[in-house]
RODRENZA-213893 format. One line per 2 residues: number of its first residue (from 0); for each residue z, x, y of N, C-alpha, C. Coordinates in Angstrom, 3 decimals, always signed. Each point is the difference from the previous one (the first is absolute). Last residue first. Layout:
NUM = Z X Y Z X Y Z X Y ~ ... .
END
This chain:
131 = +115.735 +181.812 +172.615 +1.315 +0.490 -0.046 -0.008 +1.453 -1.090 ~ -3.718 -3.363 +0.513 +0.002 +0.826 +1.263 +1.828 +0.690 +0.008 .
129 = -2.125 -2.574 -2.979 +0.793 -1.011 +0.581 -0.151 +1.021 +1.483 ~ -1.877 +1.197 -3.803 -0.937 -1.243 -0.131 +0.910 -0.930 +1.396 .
127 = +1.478 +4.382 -1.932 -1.229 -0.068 +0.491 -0.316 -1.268 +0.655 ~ +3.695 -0.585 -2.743 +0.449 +1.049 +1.849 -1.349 -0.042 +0.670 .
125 = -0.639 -1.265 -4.757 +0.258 -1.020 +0.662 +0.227 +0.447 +1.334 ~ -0.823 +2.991 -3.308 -1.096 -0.752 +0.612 -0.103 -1.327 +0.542 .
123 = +3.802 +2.881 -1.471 -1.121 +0.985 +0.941 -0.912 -0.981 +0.736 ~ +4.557 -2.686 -2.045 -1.235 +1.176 -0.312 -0.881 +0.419 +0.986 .
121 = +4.823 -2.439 +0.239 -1.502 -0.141 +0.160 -1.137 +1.270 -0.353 ~ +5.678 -2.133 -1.980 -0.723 +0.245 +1.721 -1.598 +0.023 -0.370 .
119 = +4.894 +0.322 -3.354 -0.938 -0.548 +0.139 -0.402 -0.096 +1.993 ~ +1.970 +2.333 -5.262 +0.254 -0.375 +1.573 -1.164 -0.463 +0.234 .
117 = +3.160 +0.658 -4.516 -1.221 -0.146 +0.426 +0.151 -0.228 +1.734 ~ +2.365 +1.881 -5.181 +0.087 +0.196 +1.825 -1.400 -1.099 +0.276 .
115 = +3.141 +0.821 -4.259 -0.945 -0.431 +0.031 +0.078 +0.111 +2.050 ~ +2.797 +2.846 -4.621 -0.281 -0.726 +0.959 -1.030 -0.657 +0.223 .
113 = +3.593 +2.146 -3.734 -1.223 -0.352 +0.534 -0.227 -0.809 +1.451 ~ +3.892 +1.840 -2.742 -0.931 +0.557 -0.584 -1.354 -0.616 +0.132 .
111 = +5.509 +1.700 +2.251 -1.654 -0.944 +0.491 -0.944 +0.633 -1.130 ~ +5.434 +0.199 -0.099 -1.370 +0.842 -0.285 -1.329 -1.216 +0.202 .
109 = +5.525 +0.992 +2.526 -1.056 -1.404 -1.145 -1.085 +0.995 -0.045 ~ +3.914 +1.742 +2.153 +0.189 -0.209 -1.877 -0.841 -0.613 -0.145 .
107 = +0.498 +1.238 +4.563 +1.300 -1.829 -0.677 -0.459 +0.016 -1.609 ~ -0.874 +3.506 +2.854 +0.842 -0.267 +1.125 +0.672 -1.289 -0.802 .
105 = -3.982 +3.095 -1.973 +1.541 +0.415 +0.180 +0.621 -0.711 +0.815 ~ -3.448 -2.187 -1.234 +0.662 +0.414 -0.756 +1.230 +0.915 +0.130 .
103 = -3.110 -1.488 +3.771 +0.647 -0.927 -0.684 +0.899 +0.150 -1.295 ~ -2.604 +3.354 +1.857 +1.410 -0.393 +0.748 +0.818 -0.688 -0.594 .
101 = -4.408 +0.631 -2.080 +1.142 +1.351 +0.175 +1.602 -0.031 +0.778 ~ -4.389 -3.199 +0.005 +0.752 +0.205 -0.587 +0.910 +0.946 -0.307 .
99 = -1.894 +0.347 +3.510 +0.993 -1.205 +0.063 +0.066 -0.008 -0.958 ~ -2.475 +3.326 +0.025 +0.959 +0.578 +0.698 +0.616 -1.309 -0.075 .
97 = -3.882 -1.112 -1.637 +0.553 +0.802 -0.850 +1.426 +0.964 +0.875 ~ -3.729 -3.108 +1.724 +1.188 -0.357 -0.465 +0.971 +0.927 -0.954 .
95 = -4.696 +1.227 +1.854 +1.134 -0.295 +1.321 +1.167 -0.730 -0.482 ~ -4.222 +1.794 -2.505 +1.265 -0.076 -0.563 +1.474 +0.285 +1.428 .
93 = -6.100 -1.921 -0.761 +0.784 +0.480 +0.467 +1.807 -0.096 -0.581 ~ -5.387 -2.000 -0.310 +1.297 +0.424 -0.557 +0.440 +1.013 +0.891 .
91 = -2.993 -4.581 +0.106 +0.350 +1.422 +0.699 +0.571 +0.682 -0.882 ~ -3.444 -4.931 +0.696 +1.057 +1.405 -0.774 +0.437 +0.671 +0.716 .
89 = -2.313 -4.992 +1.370 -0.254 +1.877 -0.131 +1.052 +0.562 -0.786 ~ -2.267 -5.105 +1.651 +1.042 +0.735 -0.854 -0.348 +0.677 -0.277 .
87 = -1.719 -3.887 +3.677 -0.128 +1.136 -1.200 +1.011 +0.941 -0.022 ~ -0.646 -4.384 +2.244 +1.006 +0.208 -0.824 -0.155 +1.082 -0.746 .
85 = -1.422 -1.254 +4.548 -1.171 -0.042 -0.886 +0.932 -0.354 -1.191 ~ +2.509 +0.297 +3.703 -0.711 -0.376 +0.639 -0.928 -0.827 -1.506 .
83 = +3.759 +2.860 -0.552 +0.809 -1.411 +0.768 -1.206 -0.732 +0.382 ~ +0.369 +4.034 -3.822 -1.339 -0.158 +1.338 +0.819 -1.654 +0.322 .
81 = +2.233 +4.264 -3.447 -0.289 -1.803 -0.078 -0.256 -0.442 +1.906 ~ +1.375 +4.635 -3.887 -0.261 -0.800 +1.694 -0.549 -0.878 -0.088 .
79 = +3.271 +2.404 -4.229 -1.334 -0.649 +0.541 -0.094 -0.109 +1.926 ~ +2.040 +3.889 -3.945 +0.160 -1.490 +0.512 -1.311 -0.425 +0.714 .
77 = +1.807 +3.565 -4.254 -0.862 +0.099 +0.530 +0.455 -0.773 +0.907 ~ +1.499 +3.568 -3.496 +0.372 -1.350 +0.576 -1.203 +0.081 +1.300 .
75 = -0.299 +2.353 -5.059 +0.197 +0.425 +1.513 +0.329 -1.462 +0.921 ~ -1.071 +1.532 -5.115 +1.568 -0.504 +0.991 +0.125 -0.028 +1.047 .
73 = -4.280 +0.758 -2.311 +0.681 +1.090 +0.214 +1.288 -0.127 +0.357 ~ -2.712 -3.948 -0.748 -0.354 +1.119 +0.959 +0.358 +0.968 +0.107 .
71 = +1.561 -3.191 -2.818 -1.841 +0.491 -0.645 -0.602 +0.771 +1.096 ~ +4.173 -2.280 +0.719 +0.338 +1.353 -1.318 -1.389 +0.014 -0.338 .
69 = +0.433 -3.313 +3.070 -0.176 +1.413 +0.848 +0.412 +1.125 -1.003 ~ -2.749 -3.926 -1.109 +1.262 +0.327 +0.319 +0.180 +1.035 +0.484 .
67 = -4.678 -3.210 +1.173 +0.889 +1.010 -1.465 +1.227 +0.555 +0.493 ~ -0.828 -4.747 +2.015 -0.877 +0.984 +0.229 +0.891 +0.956 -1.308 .
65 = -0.048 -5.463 +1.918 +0.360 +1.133 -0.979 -0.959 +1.189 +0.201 ~ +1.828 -5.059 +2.346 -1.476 +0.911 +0.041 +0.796 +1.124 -1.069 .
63 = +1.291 -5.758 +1.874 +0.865 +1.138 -0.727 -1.781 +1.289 -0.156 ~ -0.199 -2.954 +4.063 +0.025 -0.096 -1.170 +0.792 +1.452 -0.620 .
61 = +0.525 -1.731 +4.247 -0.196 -1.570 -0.777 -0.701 +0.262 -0.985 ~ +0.789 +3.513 +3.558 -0.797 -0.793 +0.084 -0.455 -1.466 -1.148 .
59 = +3.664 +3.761 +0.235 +0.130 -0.452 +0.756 -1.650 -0.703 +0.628 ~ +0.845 +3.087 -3.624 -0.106 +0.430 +1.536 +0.094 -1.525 +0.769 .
57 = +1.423 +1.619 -4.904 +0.110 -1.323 +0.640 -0.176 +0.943 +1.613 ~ -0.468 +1.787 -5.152 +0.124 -0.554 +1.008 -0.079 -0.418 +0.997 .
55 = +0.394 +2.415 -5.147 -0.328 -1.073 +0.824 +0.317 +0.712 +1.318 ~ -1.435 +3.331 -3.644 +0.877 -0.400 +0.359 -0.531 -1.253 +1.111 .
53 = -1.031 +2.746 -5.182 -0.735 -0.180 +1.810 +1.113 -0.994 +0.126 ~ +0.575 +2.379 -3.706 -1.153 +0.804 +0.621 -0.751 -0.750 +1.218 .
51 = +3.952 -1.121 -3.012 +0.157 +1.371 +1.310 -1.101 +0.335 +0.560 ~ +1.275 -3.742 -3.795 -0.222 +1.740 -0.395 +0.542 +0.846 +1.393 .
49 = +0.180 -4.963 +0.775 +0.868 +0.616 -1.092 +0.314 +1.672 -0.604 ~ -4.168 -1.856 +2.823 +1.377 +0.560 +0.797 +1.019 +0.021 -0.859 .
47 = -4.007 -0.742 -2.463 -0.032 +1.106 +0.683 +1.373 +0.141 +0.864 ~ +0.021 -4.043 -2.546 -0.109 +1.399 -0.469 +0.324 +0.890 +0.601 .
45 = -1.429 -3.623 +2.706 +1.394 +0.094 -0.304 +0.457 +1.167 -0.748 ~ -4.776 -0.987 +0.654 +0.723 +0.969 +1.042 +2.004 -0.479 -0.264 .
43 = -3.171 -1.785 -3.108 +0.047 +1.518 +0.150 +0.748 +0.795 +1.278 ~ +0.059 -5.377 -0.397 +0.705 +1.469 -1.307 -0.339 +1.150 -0.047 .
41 = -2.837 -2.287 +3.308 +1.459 -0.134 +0.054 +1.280 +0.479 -0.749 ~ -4.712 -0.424 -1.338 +0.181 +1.111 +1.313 +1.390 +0.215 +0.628 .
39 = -1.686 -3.237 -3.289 +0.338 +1.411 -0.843 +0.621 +0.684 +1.304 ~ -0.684 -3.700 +1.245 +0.724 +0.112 -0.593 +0.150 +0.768 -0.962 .
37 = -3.670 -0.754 +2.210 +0.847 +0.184 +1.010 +1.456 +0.223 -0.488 ~ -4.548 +0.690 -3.308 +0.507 -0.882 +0.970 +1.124 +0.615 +0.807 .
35 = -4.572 +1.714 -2.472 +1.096 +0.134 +0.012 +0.512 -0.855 +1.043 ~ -4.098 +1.122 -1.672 +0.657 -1.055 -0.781 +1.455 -0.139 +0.469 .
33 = -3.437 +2.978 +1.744 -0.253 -0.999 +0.528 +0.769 -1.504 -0.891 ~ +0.116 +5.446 +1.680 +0.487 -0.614 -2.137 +0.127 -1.795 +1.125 .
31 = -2.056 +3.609 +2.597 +0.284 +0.748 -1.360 +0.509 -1.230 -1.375 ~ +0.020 -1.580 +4.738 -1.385 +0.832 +0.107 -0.082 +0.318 -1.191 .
29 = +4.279 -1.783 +1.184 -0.937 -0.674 -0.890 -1.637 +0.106 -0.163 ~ +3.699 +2.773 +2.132 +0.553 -0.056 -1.440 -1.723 -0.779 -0.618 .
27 = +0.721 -0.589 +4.538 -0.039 +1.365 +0.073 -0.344 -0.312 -1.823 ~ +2.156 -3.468 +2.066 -1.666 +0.210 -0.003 -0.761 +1.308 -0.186 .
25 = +4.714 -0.386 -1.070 -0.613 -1.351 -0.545 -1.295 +0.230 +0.481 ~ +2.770 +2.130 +2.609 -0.202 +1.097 -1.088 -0.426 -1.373 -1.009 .
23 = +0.290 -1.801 +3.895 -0.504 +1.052 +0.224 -0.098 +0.730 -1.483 ~ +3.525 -3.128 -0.139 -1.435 -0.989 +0.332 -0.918 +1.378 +0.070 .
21 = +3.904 +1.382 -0.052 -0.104 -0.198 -1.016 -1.544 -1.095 -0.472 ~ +1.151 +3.338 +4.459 +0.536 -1.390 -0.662 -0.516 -0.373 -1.564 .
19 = +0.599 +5.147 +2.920 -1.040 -0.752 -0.362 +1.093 -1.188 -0.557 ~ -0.499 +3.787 +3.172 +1.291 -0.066 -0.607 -0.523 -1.909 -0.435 .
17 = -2.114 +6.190 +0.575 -0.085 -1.859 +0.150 +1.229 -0.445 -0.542 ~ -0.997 +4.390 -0.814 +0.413 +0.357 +2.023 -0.199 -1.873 +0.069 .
15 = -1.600 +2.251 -3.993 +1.429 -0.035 -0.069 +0.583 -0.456 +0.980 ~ -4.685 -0.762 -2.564 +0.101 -0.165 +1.012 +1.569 -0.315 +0.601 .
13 = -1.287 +1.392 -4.126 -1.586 -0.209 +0.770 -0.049 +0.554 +1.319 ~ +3.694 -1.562 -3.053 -0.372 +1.357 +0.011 -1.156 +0.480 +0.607 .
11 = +1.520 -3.844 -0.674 +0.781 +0.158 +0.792 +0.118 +1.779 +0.209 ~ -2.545 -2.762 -2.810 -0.344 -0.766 +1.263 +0.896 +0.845 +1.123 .
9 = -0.015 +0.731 -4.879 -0.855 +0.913 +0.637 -0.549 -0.341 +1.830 ~ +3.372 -2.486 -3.057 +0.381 +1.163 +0.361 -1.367 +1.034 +0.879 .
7 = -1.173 -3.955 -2.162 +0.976 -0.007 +1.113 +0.433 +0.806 +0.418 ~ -2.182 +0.242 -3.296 -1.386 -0.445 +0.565 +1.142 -0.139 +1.643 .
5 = +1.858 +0.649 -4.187 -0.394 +1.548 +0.736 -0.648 -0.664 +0.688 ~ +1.332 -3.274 -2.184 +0.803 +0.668 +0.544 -0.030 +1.375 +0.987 .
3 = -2.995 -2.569 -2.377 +0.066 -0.485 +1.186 +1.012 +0.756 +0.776 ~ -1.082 +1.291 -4.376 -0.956 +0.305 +1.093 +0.090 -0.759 +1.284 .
1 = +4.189 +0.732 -3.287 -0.978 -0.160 +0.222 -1.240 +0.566 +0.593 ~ +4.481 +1.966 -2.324 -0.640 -0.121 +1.289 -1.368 -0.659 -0.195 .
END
């Protein structure tokens, strides 16, 4: 384990509830180890999702983003809300799928071993801002 390496990891440990671009954790990273290029940054976070400890993806705003895995959260499944107005991205967790999966298995045998939910509408402070 490097120091950049941890220098990364600690980016995502900082700050767990972000769902950061590889550009982002690059300017972050390069406060601490000002030698370090974009292409370390890139192999590390491949690593890291190889390992498990942080997982891609794709909210649907045109960049690939990575946040820590959800096996570094306690397993706990988490999804996103995604702002139609601002584009900000919230968490939740909640285990409202866990009865479908349950169905789904007993009714057709398939074992769901992951999901990805995301919904999407308007945050608090957009309704505010709209009078709705």
């Amino acid at each position: 384990m490097t120091n950049q390496r941890r220098e990364i990891l600690a980016v995502f440990e900082n700050q767990p509830n972000r769902h950061f671009t590889a550009e982002e954790i690059y300017e972050l990273v390069r406060v601490k180890c000002p030698e370090i290029g974009l292409a370390t940054v890139y192999r590390t976070i491949q690593l890291f999702s190889e390992l498990r400890l942080i997982d891609r993806l794709n909210l649907d705003d045109g960049y690939v983003r990575y946040e820590i895995g959800k096996n570094n959260m306690g397993g706990h499944h988490h999804h996103h809300i995604i702002c139609l107005n601002c584009g900000k991205v919230d968490m939740f967790e909640d285990d409202l799928l866990d009865n479908l999966e349950n169905r789904i298995y007993e009714q057709m045998g398939f074992q769901v071993t992951d999901h990805e939910v995301k919904l999407y509408g308007y945050c608090k402070d957009c309704l505010n801002k709209t009078g709705k």
